[in-house]
Backbone as CSV, one residue per row, in Angstrom:
resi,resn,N_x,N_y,N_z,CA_x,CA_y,CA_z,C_x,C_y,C_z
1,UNK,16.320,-36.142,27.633,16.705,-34.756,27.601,17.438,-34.372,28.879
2,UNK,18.425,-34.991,29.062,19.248,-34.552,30.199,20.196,-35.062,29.993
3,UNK,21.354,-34.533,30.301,23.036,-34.132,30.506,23.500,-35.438,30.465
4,UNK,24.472,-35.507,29.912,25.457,-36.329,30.188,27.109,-36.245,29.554
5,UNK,27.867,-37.197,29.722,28.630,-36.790,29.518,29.849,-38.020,28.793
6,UNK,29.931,-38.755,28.223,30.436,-40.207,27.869,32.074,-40.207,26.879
7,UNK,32.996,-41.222,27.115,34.371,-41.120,26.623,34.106,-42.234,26.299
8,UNK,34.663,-43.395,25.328,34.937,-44.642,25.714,33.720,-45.164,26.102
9,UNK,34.443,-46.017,27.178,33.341,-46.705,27.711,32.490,-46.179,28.989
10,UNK,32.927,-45.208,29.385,32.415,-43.835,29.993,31.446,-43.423,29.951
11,UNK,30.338,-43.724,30.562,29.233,-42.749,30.557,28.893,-42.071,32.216
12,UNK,28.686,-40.531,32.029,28.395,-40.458,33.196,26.926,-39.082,32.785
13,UNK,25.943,-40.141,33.977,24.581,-38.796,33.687,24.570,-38.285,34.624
14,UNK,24.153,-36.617,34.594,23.934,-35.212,35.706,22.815,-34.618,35.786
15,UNK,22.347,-34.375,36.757,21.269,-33.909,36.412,21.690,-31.982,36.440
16,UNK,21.030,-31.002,35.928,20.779,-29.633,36.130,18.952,-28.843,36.206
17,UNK,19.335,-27.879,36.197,17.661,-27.116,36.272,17.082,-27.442,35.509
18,UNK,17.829,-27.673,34.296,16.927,-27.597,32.820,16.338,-29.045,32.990
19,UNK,17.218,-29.957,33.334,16.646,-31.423,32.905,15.732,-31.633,34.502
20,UNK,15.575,-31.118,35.906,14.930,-31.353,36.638,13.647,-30.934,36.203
21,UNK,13.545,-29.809,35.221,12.467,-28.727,34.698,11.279,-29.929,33.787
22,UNK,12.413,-30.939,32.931,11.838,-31.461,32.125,11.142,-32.659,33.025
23,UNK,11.569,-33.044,34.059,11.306,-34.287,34.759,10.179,-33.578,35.359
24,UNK,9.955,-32.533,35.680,8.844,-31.890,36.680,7.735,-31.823,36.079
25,UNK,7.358,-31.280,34.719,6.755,-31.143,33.677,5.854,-32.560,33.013
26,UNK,7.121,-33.694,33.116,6.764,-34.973,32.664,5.643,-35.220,33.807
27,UNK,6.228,-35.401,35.259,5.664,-35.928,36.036,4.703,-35.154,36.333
28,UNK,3.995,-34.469,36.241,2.951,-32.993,36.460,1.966,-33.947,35.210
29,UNK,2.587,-33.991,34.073,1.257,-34.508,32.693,0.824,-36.133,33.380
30,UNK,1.617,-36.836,33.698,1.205,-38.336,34.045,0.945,-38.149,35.943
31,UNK,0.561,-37.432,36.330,-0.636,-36.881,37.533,0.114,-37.978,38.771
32,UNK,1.854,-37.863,38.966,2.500,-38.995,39.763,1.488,-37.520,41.202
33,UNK,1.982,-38.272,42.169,1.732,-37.742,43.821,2.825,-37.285,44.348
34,UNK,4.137,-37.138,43.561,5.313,-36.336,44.205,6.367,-36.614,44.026
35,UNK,7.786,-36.505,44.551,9.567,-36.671,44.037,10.038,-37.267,44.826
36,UNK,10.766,-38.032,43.950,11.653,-38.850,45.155,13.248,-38.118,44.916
37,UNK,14.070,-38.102,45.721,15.281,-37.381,45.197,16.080,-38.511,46.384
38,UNK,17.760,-38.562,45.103,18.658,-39.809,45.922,19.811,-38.615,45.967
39,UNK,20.475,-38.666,46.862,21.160,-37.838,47.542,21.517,-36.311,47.095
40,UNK,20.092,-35.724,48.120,20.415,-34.649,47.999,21.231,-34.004,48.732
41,UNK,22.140,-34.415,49.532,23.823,-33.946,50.013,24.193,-33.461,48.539
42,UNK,24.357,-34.253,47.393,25.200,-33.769,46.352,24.372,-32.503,45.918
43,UNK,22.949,-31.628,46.176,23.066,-30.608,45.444,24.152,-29.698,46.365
44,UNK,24.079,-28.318,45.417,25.338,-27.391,46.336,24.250,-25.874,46.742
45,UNK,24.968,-27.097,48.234,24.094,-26.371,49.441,24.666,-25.358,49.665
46,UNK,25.861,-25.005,49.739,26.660,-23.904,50.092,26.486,-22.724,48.912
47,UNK,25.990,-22.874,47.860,26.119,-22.064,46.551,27.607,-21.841,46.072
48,UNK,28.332,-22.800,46.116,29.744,-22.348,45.687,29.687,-21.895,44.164
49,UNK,28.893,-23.018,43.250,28.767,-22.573,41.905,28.047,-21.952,41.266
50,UNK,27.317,-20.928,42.179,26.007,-19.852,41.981,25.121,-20.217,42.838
51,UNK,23.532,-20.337,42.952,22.818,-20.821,43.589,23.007,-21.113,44.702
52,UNK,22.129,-20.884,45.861,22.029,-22.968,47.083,21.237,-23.417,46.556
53,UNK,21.120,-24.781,46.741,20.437,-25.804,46.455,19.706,-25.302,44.546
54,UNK,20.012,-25.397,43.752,19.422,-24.999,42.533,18.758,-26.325,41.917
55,UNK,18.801,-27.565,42.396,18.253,-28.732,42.231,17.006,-28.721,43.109
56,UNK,17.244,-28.654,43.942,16.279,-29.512,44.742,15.167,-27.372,44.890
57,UNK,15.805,-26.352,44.667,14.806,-25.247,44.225,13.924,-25.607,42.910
58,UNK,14.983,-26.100,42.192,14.220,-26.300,41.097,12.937,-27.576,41.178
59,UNK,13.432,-28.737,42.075,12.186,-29.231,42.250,10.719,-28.685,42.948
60,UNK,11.158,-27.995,43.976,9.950,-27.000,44.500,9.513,-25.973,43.283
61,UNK,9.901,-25.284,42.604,9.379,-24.558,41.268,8.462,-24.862,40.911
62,UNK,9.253,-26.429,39.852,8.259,-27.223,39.279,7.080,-27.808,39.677
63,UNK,7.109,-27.808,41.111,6.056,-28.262,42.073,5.187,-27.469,42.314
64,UNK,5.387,-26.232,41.745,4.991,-25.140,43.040,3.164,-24.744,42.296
65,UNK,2.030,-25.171,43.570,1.063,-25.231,42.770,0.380,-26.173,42.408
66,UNK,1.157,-27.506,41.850,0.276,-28.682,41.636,-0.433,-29.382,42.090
67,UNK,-1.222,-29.608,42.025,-2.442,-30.300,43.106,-2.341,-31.813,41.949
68,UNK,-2.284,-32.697,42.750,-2.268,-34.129,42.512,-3.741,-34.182,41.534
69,UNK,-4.046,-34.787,41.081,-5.375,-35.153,40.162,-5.923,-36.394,41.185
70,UNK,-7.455,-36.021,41.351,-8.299,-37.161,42.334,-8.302,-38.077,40.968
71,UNK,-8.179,-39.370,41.445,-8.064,-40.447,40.601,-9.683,-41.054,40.610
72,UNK,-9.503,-41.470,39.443,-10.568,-41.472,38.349,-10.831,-42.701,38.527
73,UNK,-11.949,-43.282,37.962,-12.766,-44.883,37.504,-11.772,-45.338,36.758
74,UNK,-10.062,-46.664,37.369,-9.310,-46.299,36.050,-9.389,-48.318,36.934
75,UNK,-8.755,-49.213,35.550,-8.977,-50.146,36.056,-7.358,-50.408,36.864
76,UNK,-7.749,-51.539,37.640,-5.880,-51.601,38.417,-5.791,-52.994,37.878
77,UNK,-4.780,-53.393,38.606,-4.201,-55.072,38.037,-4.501,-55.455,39.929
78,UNK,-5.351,-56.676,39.076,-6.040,-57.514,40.689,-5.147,-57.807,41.673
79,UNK,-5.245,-58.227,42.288,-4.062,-58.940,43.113,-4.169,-60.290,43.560
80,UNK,-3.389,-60.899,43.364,-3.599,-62.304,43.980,-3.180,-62.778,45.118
81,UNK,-4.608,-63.838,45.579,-4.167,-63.643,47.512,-3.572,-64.599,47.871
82,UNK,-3.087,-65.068,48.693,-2.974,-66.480,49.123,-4.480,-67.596,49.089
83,UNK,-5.401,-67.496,49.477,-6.398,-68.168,49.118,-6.505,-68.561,47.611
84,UNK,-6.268,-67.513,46.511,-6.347,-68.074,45.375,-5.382,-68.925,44.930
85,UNK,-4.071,-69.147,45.480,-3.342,-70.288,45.070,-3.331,-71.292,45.785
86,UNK,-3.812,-71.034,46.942,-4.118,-72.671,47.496,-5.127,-73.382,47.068
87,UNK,-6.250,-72.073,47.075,-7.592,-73.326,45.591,-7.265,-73.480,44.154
88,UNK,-5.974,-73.012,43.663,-5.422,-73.544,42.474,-4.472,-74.802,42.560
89,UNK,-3.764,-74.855,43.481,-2.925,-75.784,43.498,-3.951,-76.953,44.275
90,UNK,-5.227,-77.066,44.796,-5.514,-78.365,45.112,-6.624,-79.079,43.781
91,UNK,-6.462,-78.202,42.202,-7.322,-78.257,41.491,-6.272,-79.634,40.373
């Protein structure tokens, strides 16, 4: 559910409020710990096209309020150490 725009062999994706709205929402139900954002130089800081910053506002919005969820009895994926492959490989 977000923007794009494709010709040919053309594809190009954008983000706006609406689709940051939907990403905020997503990430709020699956209880992530926060946003990563890749260059926010490109929102418009100056407000030339309405707004300042209407991206990266809109990520504080969506934010605004959420308290992370204390994580639960959930199982993880083990990890394997170096000790366990050196007593595998002398087996």
């Amino acid at each position: 559910m977000v923007p794009y725009a494709c010709k040919d062999e053309v594809f190009i994706g954008y983000e706006n409020t609406k689709s940051i709205g939907y990403k905020m929402d997503w990430l709020k139900s699956k209880g992530y710990g926060g946003v990563m954002t890749w260059g926010p130089d490109l929102d418009d800081f100056r407000g030339i096209c309405g707004s300042k910053n209407p991206l990266l506002n809109a990520i504080m919005g969506g934010l605004k309020g959420y308290t992370v969820p204390t994580p639960g009895n959930f199982p993880t994926t083990p990890v394997v150490s170096f000790f366990d492959i050196t007593q595998a490989n002398r087996s």
